[in-house]
PyMOL Python script that loads the backbone (N, CA, C, O; Angstrom):
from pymol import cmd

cmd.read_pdbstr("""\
ATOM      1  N   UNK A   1       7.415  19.459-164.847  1.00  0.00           N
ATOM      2  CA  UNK A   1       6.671  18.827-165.897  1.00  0.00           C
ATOM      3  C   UNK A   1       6.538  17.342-165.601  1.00  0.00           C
ATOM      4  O   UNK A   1       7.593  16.799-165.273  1.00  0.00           O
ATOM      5  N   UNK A   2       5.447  16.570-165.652  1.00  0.00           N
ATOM      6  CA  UNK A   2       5.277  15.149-165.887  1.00  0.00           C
ATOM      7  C   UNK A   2       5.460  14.337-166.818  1.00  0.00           C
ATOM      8  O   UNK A   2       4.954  14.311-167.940  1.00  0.00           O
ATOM      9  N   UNK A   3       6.222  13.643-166.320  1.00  0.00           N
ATOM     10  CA  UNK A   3       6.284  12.267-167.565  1.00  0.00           C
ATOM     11  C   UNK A   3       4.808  12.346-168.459  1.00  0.00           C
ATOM     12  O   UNK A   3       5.018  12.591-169.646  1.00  0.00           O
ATOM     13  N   UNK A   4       3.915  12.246-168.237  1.00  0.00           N
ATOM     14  CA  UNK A   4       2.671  12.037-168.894  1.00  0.00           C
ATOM     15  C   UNK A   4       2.873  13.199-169.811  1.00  0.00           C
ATOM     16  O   UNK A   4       3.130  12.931-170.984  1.00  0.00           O
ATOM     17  N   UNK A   5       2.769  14.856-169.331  1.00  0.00           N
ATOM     18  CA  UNK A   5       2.857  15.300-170.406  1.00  0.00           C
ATOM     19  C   UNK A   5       3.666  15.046-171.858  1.00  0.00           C
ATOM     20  O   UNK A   5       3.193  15.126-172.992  1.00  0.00           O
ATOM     21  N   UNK A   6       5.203  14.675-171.408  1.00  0.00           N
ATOM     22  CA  UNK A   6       6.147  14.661-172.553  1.00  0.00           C
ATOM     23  C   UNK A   6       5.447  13.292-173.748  1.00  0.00           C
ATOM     24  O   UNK A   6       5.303  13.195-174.966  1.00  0.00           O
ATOM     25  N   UNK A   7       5.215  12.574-172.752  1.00  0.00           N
ATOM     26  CA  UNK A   7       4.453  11.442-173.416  1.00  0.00           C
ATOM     27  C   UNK A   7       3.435  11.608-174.316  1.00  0.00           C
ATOM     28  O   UNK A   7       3.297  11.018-175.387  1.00  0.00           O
ATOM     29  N   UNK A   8       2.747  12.423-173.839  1.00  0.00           N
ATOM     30  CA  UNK A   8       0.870  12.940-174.581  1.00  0.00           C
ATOM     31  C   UNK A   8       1.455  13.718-175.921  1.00  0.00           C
ATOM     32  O   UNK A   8       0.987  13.224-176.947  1.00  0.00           O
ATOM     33  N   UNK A   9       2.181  14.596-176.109  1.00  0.00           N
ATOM     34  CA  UNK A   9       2.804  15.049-176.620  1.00  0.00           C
ATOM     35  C   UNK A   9       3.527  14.975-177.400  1.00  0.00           C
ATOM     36  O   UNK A   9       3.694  15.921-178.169  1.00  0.00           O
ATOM     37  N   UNK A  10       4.425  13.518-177.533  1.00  0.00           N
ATOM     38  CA  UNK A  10       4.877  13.057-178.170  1.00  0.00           C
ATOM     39  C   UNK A  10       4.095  11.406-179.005  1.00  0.00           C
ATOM     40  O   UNK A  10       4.733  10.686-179.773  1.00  0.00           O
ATOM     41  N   UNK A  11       2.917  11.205-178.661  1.00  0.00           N
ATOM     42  CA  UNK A  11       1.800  10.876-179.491  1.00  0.00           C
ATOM     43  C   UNK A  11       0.957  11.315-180.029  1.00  0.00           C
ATOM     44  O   UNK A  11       0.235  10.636-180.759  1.00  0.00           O
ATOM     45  N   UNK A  12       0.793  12.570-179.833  1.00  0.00           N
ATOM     46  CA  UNK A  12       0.284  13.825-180.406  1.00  0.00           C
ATOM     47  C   UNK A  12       0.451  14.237-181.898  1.00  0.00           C
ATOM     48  O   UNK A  12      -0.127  14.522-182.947  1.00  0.00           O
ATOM     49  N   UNK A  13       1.798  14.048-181.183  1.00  0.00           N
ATOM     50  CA  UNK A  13       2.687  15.049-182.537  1.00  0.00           C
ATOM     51  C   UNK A  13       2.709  14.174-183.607  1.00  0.00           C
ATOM     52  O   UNK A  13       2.417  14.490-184.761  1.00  0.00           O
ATOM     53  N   UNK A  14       3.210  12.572-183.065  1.00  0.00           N
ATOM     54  CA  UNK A  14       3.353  11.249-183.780  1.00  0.00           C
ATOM     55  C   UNK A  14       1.919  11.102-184.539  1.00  0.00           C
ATOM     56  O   UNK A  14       1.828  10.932-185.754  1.00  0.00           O
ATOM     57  N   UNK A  15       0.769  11.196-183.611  1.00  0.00           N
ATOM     58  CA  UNK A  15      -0.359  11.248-184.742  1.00  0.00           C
ATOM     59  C   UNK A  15      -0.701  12.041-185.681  1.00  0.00           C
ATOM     60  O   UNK A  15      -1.064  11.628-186.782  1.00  0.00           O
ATOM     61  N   UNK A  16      -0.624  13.352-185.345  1.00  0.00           N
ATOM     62  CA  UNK A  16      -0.497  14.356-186.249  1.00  0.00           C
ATOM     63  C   UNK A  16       0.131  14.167-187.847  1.00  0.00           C
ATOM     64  O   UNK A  16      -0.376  14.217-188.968  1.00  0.00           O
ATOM     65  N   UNK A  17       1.664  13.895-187.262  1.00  0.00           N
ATOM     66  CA  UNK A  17       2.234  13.773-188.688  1.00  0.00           C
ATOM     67  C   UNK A  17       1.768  12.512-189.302  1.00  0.00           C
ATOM     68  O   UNK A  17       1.741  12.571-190.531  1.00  0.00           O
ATOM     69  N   UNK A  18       1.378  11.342-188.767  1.00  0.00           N
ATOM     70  CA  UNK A  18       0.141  10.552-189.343  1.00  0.00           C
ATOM     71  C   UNK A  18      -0.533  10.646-190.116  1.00  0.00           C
ATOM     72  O   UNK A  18      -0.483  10.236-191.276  1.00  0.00           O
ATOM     73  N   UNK A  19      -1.444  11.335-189.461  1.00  0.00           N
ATOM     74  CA  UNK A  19      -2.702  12.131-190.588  1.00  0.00           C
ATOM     75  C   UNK A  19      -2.007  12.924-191.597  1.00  0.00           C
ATOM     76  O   UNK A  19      -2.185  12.452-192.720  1.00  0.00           O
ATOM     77  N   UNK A  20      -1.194  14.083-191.578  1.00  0.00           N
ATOM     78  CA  UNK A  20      -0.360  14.469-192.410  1.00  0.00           C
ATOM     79  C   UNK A  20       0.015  13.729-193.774  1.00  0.00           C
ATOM     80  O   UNK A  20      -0.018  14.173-194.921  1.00  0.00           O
ATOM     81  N   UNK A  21       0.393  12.425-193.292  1.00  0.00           N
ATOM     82  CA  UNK A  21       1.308  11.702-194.426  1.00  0.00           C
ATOM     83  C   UNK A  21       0.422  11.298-195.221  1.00  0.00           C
ATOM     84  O   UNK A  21       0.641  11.413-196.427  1.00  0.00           O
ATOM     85  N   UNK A  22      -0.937  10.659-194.715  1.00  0.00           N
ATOM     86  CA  UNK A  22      -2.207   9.949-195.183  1.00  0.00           C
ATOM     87  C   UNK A  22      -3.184  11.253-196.101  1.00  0.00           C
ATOM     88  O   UNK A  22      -3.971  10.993-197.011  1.00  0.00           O
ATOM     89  N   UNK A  23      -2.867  12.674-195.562  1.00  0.00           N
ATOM     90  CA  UNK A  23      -3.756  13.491-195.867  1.00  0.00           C
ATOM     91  C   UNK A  23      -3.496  13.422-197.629  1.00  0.00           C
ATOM     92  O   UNK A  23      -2.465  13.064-198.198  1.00  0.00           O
ATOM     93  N   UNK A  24      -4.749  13.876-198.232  1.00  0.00           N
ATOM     94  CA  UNK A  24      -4.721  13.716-200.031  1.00  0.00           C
ATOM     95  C   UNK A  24      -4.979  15.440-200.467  1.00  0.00           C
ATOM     96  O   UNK A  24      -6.107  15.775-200.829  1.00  0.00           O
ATOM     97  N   UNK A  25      -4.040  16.301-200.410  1.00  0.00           N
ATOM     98  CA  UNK A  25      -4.472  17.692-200.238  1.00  0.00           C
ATOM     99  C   UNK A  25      -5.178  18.150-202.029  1.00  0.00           C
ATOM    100  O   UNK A  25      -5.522  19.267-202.413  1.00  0.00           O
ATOM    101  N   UNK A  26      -5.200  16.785-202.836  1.00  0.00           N
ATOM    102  CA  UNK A  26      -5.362  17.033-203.795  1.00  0.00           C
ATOM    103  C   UNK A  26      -7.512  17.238-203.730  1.00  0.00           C
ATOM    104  O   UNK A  26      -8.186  17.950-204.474  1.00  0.00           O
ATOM    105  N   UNK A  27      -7.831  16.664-203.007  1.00  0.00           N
ATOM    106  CA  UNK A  27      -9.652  16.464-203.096  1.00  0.00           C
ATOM    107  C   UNK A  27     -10.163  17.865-201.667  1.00  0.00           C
ATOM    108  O   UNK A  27     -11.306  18.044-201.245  1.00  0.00           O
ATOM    109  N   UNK A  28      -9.107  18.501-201.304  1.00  0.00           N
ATOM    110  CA  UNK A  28      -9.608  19.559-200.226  1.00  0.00           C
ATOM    111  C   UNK A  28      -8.898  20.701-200.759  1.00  0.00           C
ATOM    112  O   UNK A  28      -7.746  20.800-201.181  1.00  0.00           O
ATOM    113  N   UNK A  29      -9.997  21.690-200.628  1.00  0.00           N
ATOM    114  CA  UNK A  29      -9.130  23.253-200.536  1.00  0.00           C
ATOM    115  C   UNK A  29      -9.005  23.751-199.399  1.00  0.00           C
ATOM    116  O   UNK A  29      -9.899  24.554-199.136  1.00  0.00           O
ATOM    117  N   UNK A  30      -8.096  23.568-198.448  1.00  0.00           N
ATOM    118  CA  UNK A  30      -7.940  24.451-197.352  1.00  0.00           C
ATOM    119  C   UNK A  30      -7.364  25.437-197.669  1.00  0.00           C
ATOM    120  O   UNK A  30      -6.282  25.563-198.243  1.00  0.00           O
ATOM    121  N   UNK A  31      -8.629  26.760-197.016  1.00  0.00           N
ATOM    122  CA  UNK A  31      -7.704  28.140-196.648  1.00  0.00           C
ATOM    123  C   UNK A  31      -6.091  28.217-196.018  1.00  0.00           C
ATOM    124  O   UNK A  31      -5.639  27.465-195.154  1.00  0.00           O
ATOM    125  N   UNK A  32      -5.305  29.431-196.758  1.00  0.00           N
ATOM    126  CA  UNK A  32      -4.031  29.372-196.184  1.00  0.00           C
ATOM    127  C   UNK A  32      -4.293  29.567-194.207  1.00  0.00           C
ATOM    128  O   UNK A  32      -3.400  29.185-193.451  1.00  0.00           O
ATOM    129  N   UNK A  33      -5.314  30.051-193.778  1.00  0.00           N
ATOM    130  CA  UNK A  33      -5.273  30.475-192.269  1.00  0.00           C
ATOM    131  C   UNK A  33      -5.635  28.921-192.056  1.00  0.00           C
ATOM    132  O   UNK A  33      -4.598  28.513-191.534  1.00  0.00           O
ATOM    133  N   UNK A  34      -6.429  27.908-192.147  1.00  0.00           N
ATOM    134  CA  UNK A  34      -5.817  26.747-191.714  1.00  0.00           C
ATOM    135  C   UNK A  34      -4.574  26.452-191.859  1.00  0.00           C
ATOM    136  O   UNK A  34      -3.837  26.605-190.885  1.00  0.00           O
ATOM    137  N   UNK A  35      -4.006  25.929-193.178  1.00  0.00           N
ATOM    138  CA  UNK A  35      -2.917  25.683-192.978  1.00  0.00           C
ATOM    139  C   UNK A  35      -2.068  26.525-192.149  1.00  0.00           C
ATOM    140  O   UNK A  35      -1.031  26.024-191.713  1.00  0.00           O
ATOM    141  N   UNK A  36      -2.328  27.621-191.894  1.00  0.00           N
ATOM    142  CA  UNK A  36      -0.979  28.225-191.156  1.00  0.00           C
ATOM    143  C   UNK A  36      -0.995  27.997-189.698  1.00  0.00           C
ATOM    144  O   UNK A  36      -0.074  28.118-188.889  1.00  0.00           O
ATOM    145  N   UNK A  37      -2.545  27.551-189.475  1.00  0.00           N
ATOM    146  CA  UNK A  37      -2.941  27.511-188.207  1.00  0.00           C
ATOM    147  C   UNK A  37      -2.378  25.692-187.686  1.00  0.00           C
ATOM    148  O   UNK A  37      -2.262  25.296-186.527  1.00  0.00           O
ATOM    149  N   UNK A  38      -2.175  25.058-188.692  1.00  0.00           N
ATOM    150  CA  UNK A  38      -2.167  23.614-188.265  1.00  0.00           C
ATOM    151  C   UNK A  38      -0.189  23.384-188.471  1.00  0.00           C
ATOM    152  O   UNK A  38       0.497  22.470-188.014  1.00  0.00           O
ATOM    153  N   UNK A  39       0.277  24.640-189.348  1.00  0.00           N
ATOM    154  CA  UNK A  39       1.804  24.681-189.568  1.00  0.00           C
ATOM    155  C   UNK A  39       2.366  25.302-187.787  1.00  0.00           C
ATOM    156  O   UNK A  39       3.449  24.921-187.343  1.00  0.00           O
ATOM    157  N   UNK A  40       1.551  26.147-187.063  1.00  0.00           N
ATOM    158  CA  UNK A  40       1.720  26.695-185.972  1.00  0.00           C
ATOM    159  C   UNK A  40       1.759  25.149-184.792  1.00  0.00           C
ATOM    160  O   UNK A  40       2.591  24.748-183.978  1.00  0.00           O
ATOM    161  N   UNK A  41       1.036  24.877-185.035  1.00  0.00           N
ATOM    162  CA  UNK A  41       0.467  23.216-183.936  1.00  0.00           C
ATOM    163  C   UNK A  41       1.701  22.914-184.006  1.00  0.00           C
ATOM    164  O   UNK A  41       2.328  22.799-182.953  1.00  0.00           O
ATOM    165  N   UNK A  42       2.225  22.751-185.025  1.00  0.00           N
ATOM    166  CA  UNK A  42       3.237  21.345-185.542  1.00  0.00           C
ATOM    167  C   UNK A  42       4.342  21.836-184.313  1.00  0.00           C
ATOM    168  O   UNK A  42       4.666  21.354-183.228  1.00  0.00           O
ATOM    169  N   UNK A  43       4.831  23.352-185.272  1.00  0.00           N
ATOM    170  CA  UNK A  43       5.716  23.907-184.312  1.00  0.00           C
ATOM    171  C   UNK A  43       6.096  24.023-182.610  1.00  0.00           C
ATOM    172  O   UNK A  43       7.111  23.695-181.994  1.00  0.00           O
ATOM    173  N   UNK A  44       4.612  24.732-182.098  1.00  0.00           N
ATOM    174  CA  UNK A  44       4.326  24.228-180.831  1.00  0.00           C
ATOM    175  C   UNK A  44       4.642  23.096-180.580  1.00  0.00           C
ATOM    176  O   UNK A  44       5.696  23.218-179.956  1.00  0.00           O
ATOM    177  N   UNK A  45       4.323  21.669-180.693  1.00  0.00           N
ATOM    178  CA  UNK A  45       4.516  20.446-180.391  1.00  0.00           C
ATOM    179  C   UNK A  45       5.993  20.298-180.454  1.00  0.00           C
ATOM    180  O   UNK A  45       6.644  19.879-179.497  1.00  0.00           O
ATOM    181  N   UNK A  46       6.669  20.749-181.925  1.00  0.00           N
ATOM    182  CA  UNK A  46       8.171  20.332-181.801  1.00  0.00           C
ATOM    183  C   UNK A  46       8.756  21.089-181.011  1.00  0.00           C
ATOM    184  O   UNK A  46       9.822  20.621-180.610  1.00  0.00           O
ATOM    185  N   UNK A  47       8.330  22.687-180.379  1.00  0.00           N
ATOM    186  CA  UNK A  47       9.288  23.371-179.319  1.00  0.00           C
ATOM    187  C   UNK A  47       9.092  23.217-177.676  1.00  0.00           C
ATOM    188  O   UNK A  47       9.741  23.540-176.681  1.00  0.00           O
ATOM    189  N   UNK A  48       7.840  22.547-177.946  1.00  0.00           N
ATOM    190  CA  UNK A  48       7.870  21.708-176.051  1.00  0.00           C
ATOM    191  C   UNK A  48       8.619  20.533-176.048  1.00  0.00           C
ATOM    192  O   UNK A  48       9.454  20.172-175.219  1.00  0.00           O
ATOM    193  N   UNK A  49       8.186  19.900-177.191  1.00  0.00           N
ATOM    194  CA  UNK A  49       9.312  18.337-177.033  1.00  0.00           C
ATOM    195  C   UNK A  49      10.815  18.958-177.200  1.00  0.00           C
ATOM    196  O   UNK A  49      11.610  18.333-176.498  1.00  0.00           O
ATOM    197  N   UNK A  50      11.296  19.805-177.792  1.00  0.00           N
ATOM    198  CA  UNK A  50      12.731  20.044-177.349  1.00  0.00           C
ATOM    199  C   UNK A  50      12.835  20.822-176.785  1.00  0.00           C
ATOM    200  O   UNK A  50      13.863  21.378-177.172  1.00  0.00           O
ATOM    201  N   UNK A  51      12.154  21.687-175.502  1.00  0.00           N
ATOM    202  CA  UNK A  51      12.721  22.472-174.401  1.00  0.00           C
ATOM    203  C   UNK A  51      12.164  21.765-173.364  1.00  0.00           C
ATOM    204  O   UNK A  51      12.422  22.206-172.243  1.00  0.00           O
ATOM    205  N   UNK A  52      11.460  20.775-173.433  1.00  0.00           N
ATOM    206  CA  UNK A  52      10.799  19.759-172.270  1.00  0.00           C
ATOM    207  C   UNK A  52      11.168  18.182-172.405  1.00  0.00           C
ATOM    208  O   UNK A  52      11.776  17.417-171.655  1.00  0.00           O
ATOM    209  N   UNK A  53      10.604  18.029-173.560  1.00  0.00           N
ATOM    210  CA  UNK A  53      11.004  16.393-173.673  1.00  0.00           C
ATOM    211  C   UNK A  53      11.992  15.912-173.671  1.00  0.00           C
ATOM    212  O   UNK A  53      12.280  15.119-172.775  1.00  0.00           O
ATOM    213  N   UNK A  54      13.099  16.304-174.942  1.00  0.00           N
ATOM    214  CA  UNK A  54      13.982  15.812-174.691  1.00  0.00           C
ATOM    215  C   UNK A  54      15.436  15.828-173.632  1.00  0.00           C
ATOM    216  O   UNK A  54      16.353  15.017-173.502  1.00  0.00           O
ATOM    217  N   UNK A  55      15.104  17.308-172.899  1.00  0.00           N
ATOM    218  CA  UNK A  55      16.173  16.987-171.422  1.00  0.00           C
ATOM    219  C   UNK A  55      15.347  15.822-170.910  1.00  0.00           C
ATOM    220  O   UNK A  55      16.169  14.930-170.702  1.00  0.00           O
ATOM    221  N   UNK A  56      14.010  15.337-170.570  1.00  0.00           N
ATOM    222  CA  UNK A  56      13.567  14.287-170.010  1.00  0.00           C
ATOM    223  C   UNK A  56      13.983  12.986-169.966  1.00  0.00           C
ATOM    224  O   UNK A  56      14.336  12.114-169.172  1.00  0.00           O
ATOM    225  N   UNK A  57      13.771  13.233-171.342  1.00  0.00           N
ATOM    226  CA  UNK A  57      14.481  11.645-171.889  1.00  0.00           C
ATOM    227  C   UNK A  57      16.082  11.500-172.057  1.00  0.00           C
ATOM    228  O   UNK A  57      16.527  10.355-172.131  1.00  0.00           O
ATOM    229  N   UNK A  58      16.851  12.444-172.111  1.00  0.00           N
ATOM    230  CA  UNK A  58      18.011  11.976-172.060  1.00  0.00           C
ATOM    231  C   UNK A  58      18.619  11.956-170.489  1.00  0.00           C
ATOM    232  O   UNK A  58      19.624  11.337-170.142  1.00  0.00           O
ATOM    233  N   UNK A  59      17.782  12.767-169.645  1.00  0.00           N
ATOM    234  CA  UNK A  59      17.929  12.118-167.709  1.00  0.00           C
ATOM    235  C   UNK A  59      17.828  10.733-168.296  1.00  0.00           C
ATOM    236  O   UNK A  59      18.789  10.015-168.576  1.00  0.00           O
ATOM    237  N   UNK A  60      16.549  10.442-168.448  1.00  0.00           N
ATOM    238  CA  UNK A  60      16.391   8.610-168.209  1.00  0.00           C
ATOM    239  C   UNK A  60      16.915   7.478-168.850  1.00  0.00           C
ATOM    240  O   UNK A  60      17.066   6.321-168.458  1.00  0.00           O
ATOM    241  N   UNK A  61      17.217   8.163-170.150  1.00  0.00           N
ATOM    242  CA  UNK A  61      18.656   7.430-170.760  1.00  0.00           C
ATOM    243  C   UNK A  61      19.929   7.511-169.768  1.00  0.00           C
ATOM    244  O   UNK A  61      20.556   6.512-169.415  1.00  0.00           O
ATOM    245  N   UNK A  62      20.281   9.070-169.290  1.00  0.00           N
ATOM    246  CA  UNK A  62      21.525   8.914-168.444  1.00  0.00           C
ATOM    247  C   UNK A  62      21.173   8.093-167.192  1.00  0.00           C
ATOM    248  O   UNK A  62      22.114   7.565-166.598  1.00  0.00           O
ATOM    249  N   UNK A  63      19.929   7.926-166.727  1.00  0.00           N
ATOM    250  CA  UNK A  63      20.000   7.109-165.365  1.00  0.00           C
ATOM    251  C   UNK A  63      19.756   5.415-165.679  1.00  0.00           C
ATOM    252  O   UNK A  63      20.066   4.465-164.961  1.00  0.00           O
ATOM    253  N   UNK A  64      19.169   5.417-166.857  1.00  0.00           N
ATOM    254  CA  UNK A  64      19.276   4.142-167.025  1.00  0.00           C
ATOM    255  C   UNK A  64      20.662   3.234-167.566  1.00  0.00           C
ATOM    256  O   UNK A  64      20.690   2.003-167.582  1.00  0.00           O
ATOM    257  N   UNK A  65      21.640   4.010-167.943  1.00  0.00           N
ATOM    258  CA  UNK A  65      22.886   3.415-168.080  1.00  0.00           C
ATOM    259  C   UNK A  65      23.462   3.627-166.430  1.00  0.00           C
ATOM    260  O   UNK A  65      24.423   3.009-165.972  1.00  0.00           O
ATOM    261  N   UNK A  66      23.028   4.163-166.030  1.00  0.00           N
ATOM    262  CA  UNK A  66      24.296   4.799-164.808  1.00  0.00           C
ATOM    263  C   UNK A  66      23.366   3.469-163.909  1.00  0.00           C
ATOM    264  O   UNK A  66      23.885   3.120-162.849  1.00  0.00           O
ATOM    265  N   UNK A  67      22.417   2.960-164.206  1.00  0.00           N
ATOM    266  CA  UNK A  67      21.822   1.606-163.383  1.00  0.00           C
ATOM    267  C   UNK A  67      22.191   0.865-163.974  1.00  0.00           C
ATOM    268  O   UNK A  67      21.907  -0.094-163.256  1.00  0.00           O
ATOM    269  N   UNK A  68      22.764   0.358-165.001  1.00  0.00           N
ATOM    270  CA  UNK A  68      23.150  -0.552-166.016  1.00  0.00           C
ATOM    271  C   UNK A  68      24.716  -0.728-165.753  1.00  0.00           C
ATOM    272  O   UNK A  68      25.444  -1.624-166.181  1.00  0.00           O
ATOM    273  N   UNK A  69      25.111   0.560-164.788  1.00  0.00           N
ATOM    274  CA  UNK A  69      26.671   0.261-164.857  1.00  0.00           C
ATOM    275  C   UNK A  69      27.677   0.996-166.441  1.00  0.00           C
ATOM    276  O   UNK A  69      28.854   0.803-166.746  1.00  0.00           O
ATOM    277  N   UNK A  70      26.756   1.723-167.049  1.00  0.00           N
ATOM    278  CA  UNK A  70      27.781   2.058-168.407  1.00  0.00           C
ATOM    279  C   UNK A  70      27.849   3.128-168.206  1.00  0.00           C
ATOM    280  O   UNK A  70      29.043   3.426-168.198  1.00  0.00           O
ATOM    281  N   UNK A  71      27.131   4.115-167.989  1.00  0.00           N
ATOM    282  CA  UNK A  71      27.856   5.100-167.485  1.00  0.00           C
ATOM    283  C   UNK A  71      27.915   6.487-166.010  1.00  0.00           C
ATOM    284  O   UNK A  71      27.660   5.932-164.941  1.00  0.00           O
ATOM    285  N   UNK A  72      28.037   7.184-165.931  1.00  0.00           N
ATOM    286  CA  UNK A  72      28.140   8.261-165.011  1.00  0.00           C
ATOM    287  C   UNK A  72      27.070   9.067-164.926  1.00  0.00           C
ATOM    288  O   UNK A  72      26.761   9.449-166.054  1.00  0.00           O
ATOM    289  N   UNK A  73      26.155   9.625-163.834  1.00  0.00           N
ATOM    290  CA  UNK A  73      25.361  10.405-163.997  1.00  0.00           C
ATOM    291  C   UNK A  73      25.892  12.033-163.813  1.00  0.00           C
ATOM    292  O   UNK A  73      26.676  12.319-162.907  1.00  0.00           O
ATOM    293  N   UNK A  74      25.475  12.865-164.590  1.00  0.00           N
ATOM    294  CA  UNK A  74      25.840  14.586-164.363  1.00  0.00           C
ATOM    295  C   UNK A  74      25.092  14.963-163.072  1.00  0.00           C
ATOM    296  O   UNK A  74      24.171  14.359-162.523  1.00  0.00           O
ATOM    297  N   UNK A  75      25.607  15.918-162.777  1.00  0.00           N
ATOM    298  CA  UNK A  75      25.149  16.666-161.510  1.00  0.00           C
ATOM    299  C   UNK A  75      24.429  17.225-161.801  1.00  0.00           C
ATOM    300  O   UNK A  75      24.659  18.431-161.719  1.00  0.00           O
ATOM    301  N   UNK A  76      23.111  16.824-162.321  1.00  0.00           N
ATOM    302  CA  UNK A  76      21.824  17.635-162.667  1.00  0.00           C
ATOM    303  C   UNK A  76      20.510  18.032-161.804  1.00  0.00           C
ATOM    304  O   UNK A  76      19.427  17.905-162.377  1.00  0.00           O
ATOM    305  N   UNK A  77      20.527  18.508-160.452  1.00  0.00           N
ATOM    306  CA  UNK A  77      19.350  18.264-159.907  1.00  0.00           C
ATOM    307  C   UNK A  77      18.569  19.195-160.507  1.00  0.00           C
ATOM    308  O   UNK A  77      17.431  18.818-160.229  1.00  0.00           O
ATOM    309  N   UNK A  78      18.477  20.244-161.203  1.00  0.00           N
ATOM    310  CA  UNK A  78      17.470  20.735-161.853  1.00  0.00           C
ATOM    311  C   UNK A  78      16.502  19.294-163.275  1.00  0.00           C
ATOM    312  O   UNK A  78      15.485  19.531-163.926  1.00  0.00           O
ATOM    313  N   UNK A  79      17.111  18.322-163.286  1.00  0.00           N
ATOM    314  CA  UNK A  79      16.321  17.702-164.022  1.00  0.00           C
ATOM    315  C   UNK A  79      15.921  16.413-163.507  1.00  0.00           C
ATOM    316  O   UNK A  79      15.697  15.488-164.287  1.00  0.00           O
ATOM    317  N   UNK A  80      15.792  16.248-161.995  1.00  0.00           N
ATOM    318  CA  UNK A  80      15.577  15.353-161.199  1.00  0.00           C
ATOM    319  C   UNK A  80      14.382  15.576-160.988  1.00  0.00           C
ATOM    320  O   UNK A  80      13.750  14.866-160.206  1.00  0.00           O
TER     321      UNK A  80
END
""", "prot")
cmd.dss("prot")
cmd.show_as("cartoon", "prot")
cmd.util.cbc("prot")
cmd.orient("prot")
């Protein structure tokens, strides 16, 4: 996986719940198959960012301390 994806993905999602917060569900009737269809998105987005993203980001947290001198890197070459 690429850095770019976890990234796209995680502005994605960030915009999403955006619009979400801003949305006024009081002046729209959406059908339940939208909503279920846009409750599905959400999900998708949150189960790639935690079976993809976040081992990503916590490599580069662990390599960026272990360059910093604070701490130890794991023997991870599957996430190299």
């Amino acid at each position: 996986m690429k850095k770019g994806n976890v990234l796209d993905a995680v502005e994605r999602l960030n915009s999403t719940l955006s619009k979400v917060a801003e949305f006024d569900v009081s002046d729209v009737n959406l059908s339940d198959r939208v909503l279920d269809n846009r409750i599905i998105t959400l999900e998708g987005y949150l189960r790639f960012l935690e079976s993809e993203g976040i081992p990503k980001i916590e490599l580069i947290n662990k390599l960026l301390k272990k360059q910093n001198g604070e701490g130890e890197l794991d023997d991870r070459p599957d996430l190299l």
